[in-house]
N, C-alpha and C positions, 0 to 999 in steps of 0.2 A: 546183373552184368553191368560193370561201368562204362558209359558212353565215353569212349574219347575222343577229348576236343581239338578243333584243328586249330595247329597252328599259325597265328595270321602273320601273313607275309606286307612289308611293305611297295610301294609303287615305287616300282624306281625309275621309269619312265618322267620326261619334263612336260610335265603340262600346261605351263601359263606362259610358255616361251617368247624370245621376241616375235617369231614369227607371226606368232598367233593374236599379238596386240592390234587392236582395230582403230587404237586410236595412234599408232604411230606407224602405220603401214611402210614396209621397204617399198622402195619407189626402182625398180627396175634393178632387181636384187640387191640395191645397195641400203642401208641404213641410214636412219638419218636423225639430226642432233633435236634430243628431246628437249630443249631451251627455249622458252618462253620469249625471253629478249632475243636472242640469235630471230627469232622466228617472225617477230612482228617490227625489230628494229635493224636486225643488220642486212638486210634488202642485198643489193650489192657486196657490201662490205663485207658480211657476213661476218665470220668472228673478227677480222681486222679491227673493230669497234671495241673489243676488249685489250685492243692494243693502243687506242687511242685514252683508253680511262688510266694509262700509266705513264702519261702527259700530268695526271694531277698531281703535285705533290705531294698530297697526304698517302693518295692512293699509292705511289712509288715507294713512299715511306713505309708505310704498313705492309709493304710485301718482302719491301727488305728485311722488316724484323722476322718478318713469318718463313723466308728461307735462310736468312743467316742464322737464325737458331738450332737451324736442321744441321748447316754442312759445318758450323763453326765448333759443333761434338767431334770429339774423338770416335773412327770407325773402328772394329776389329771384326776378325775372322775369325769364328769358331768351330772346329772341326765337330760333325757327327759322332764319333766316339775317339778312344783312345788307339783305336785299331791303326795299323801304319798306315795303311791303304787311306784310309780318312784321312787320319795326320796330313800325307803327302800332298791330299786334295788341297786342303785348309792350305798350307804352307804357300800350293802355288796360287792358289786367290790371292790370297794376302799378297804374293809375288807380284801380279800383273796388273792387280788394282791400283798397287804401289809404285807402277811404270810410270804410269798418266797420271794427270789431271783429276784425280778422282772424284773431289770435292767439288769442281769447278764441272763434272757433267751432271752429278745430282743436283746442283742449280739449276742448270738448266731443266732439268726435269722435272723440279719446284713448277715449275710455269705453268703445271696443270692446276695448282692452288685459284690461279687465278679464271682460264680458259676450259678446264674440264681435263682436259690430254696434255700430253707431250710427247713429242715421238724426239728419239733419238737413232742416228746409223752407225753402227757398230763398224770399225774399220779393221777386219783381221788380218793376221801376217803368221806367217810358218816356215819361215827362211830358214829358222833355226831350230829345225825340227819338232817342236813345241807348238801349237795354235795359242797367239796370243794376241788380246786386246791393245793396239795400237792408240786408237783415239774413238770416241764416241761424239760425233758431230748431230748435235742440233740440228732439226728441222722445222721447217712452216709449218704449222699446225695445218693449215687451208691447203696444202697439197695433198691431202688424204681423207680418204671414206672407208669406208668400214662394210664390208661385205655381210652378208646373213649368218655368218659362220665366225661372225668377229674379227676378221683378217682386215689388215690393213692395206688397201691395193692406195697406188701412186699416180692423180691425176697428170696427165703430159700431155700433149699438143696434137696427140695421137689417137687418146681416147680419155677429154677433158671431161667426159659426164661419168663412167663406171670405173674408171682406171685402171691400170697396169697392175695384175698379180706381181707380189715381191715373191724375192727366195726368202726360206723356212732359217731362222735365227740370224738374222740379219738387221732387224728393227726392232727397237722396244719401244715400246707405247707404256705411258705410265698414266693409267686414267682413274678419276678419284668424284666425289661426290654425287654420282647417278646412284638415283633411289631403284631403276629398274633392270638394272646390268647394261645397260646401253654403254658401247665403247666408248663414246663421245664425252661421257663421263658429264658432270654438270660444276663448273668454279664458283666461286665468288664473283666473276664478273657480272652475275646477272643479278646480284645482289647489288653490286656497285654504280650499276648503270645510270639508275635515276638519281641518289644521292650525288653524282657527277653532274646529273645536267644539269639538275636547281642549282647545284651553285653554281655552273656556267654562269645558266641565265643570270641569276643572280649578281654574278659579279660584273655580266656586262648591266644591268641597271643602275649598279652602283656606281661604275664608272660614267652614264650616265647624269647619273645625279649630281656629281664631283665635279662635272664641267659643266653644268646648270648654273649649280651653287655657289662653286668653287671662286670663280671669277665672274664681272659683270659684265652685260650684253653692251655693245657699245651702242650707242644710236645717234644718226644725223640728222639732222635738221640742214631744208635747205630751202630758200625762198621761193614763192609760185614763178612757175614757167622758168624754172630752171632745163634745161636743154636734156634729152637723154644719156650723151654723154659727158655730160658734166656728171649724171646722175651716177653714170658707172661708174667716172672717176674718183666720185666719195666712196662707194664703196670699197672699190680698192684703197682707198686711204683706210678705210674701218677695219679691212681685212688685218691692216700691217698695225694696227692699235695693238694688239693683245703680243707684239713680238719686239716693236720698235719703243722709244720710252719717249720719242716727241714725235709730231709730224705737224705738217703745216699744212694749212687748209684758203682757200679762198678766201674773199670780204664778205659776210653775208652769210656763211657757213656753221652750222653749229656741233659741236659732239660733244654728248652725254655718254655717263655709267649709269644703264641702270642695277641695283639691285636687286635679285627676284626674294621677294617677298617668301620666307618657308615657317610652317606652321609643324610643331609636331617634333617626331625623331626619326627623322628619315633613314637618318646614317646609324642612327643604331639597327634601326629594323633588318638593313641589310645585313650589319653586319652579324646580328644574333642568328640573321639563316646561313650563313656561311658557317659559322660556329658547330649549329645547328649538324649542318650536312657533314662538317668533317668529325664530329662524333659519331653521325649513325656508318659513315665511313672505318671509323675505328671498332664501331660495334659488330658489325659484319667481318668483319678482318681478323681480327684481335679479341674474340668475344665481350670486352668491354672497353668502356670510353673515358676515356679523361675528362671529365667534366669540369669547367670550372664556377661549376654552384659550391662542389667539395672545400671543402678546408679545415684547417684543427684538426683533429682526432680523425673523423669523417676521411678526410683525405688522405691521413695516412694507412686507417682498413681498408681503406678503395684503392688504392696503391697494392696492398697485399693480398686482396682478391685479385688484382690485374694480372700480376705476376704468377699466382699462382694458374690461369687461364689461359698466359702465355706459354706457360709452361707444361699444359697437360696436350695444347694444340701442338707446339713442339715436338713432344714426343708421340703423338698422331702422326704428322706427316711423316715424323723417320720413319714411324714403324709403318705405315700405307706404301714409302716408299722403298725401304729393307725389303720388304716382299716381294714387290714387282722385282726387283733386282734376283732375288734369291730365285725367283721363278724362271727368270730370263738370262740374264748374265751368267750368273755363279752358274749356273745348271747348265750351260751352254761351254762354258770352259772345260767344265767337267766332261759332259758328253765325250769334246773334242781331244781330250787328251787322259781323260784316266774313265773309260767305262767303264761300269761296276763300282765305282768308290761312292758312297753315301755324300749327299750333296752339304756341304760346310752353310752355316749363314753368317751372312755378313749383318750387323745391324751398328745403330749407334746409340751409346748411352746417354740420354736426355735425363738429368735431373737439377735438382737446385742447387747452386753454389751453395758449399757450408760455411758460414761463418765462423771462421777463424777465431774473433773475437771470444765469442760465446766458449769455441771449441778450448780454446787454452786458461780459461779463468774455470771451467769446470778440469781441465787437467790440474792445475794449480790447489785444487780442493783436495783431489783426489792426493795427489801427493802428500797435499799436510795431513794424510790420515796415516800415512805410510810406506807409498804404494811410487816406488823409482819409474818412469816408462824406460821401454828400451829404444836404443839409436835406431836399431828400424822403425817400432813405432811414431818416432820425431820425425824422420825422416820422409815417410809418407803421408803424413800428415802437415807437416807443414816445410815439404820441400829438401831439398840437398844445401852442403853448406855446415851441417852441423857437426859436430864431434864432442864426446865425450869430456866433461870437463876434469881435471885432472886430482882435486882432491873437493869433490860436491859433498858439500854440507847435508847433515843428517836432516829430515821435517821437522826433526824436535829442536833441532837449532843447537845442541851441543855436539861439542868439539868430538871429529873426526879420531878414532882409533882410539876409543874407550878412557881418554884422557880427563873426562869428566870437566869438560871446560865449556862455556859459551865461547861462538865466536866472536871477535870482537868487532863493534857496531865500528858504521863507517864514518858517523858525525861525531862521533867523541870516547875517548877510551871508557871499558865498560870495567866499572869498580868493583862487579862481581869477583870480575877475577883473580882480586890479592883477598877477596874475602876468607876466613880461614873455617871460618863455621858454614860456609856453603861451599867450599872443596871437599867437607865434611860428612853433608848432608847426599855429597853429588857420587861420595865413593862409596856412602850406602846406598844409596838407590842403584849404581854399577853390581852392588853384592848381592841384589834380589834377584831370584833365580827368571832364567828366562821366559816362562811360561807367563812371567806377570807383567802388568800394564800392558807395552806395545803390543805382545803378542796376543793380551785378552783383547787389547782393545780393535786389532785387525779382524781375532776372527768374529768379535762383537758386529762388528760393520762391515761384515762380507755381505751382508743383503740388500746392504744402503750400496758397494758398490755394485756391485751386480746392477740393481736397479737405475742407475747414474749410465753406467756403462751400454745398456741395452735401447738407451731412449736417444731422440736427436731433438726432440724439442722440449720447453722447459715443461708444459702443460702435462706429458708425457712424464715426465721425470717426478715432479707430483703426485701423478697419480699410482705408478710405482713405488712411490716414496712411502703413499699410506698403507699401501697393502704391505709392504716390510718393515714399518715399524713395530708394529707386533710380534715378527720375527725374532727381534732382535733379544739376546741373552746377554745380559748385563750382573748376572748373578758372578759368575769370578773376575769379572774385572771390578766390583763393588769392592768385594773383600781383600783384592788387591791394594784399589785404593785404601780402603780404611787404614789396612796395615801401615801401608807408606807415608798416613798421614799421622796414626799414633805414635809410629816410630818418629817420624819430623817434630813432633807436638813434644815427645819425652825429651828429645834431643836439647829441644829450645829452652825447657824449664830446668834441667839440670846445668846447662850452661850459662841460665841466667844467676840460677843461683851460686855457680859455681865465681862468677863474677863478683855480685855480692858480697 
């Protein structure tokens, strides 16, 4: 008799929950922000100190790249399927997103990049029998805590320690780098904290140093049992040295410059930490730093690592951010006015600008093989504006409608064309049936374009390239050519002799 085995079931109960962590205990059912910095540095302040690290200008700088990246894409709304129901959903997202500011409240909700969260309030209206998103207003981060249950309650004057329950789809919280589900989420501020102070500090020593160095200490000299306020009186004279360009002094009185003596490179020291700080600034930020050790070559791979890092963080925070939204917004519009319709997402396409350049000098190839694009093609690919030209020249560069002519060149008439033994040679090659040359040599190179066509970089194109040149069938366009070339070969020796 066979034993049969049981089938094992999984736990689907949460066992490592927050509740249960003993190293971040809730403190009177509310949650509290797992942040090292917040925790040992923002005292009072509490996160308002991630507010003051966007006083730095690097810091300001590298956040603008990291959210302009995000809202400066193109959004769309895509509907769950083909179904009307869906459709209709899609349609009215796309409607109401497209009311407001849309781009300008996913900035704001960028802000969690820096602080862990962002909350936003949702401002609805149904005047017009539709529930629709009016505005989505910004708020303090430091007006809310996070219940055991993830909730967002709103400290007020009422109850500043656990805060005021909100109502259910009214608030979106967008929160992003917490390794433990903790709502408070964890930014890059706690990365940028100290890279910020040294170069504070830093730069107030430097500006020490600068009024040291900078300029000379003035000194008096004044003779024994000079009175105290005489004494004061030179000083106030020494005061107004470093601002007035003369002054006059008693009989007896002396004033010196001295200069302080410096040994070393003070002012570079500082300034290599400054350097220094706003690279590991750009490193935390931007996953990499502009160096200036780089240069040559160097500098330009380290250029296209950067971009391609900004570029992959880019479409990170869409896509971190596309979902809080798909989860809350989109799903909330829907609830409100089409229950039952499969929920639309909204997202935005982050990729690399294509180079144009690169993109029309491989169309240009392709053409001289054969191969006409069409006006849509043109069109989306490099913009509106075009239209078909009205009698384009063949790739082989003879003359349009079988007239067996070159066109003629545009720096000097071309002599071919009163030639009478290549009008000759041009109405034989028109009489070879069409199966031969163009048409072998198209379908000869349908593998090379294929493989041209499927690539976006050149390295890519390459290595396509090798695996279809073996492909390639070169057997009737060979015998094509031979023909076209014996017959040209007979042409020429019977003409020459006919000369003769």
């Amino acid at each position: 008799m066979v034993k049969k085995l049981k089938t094992p079931t999984p736990e689907k109960a949460e066992i490592a929950s927050k509740l249960r962590d003993i190293f971040n205990r809730p403190w009177g059912g509310i949650l509290r922000p797992n942040d090292a910095t917040l925790a040992t540095r923002g005292g009072q302040s509490g996160i308002w100190i991630y507010d003051e690290l966007e006083r730095d200008t690097m810091v300001f700088a590298v956040l603008q790249k990291r959210k302009m990246a995000v809202v400066s894409r193109d959004w769309q709304v895509d509907p769950a399927s083909e179904d009307a129901l869906d459709v209709r959903a899609a349609d009215m997202v796309r409607s109401q997103l497209s009311a407001f500011n849309f781009d300008d409240a996913c900035y704001q909700l960028l802000d969690s990049i820096l602080k862990g969260y962002a909350v936003s309030e949702i401002m609805w209206d149904n005047s017009g029998g539709e529930t629709v998103v009016k505005e989505l207003i910004p708020r303090d981060q430091r007006r809310f805590v996070f219940d055991e249950a993830a909730r967002p309650r709103l400290l007020t004057l009422g109850d500043p320690l656990k805060g005021e329950e909100l109502p259910e789809r009214k608030f979106i919280v967008h929160s992003v780098g917490a390794k433990d589900g903790n709502p408070y989420g964890l930014g890059i501020g706690t990365r940028l904290y100290w890279p910020v102070w040294f170069k504070r500090e830093g730069m107030e020593f430097w500006l020490t140093f600068a009024e040291k160095f900078g300029s000379p200490t003035v000194m008096g000299k004044f003779p024994p049992g000079t009175s105290q306020e005489a004494q004061q009186e030179l000083l106030d004279v020494l005061a107004r040295v470093a601002q007035d360009a003369s002054v006059t002094l008693p009989e007896g009185v002396e004033v010196a410059l001295l200069e302080a003596a410096r040994s070393g490179s003070g002012a570079n020291t500082y300034e290599t930490l400054l350097r220094y700080c706003d690279e590991m600034i750009q490193q935390a930020a931007l996953g990499e730093s502009g160096s200036s050790r780089e240069s040559g070559g160097a500098l330009a791979a380290a250029s296209l690592i950067r971009n391609e890092v900004r570029l992959e963080l880019s479409r990170g925070d869409g896509d971190l951010l596309s979902a809080t939204l798909n989860k809350t917004l989109v799903q909330w519009i829907v609830d409100f006015n089409l229950p039952g319709a499969r929920l639309p997402k909204v997202w935005r396409e982050v990729k690399a600008e294509e180079d144009l350049n690169k993109r029309s000098e491989r169309d240009a190839r392709i053409f001289a093989m054969g191969f006409m694009p069409t006006l849509e093609y043109v069109t989306n690919t490099y913009g509106d504006g075009w239209e078909e030209a009205s009698s384009p020249l063949p790739p082989s560069g003879r003359g349009a409608g079988g007239e067996g002519k070159s066109a003629p060149s545009f720096a000097a008439p071309n002599a071919a064309l009163d030639d009478p033994h290549q009008a000759v040679i041009d109405e034989m090659i028109d009489a070879l049936p069409p199966i031969a040359l163009n048409a072998q040599a198209q379908q000869m190179l349908e593998p090379v374009v294929d493989a041209i066509m499927a690539s976006e970089r050149y390295e890519e194109v390459l290595r396509l390239l090798d695996e279809a040149v073996p492909l390639l069938k070169t057997d009737a366009l060979e015998t094509a050519l031979g023909r076209a070339m014996f017959v040209a070969e007979t042409y020429g020796r019977l003409s020459s002799n006919a000369e003769t």
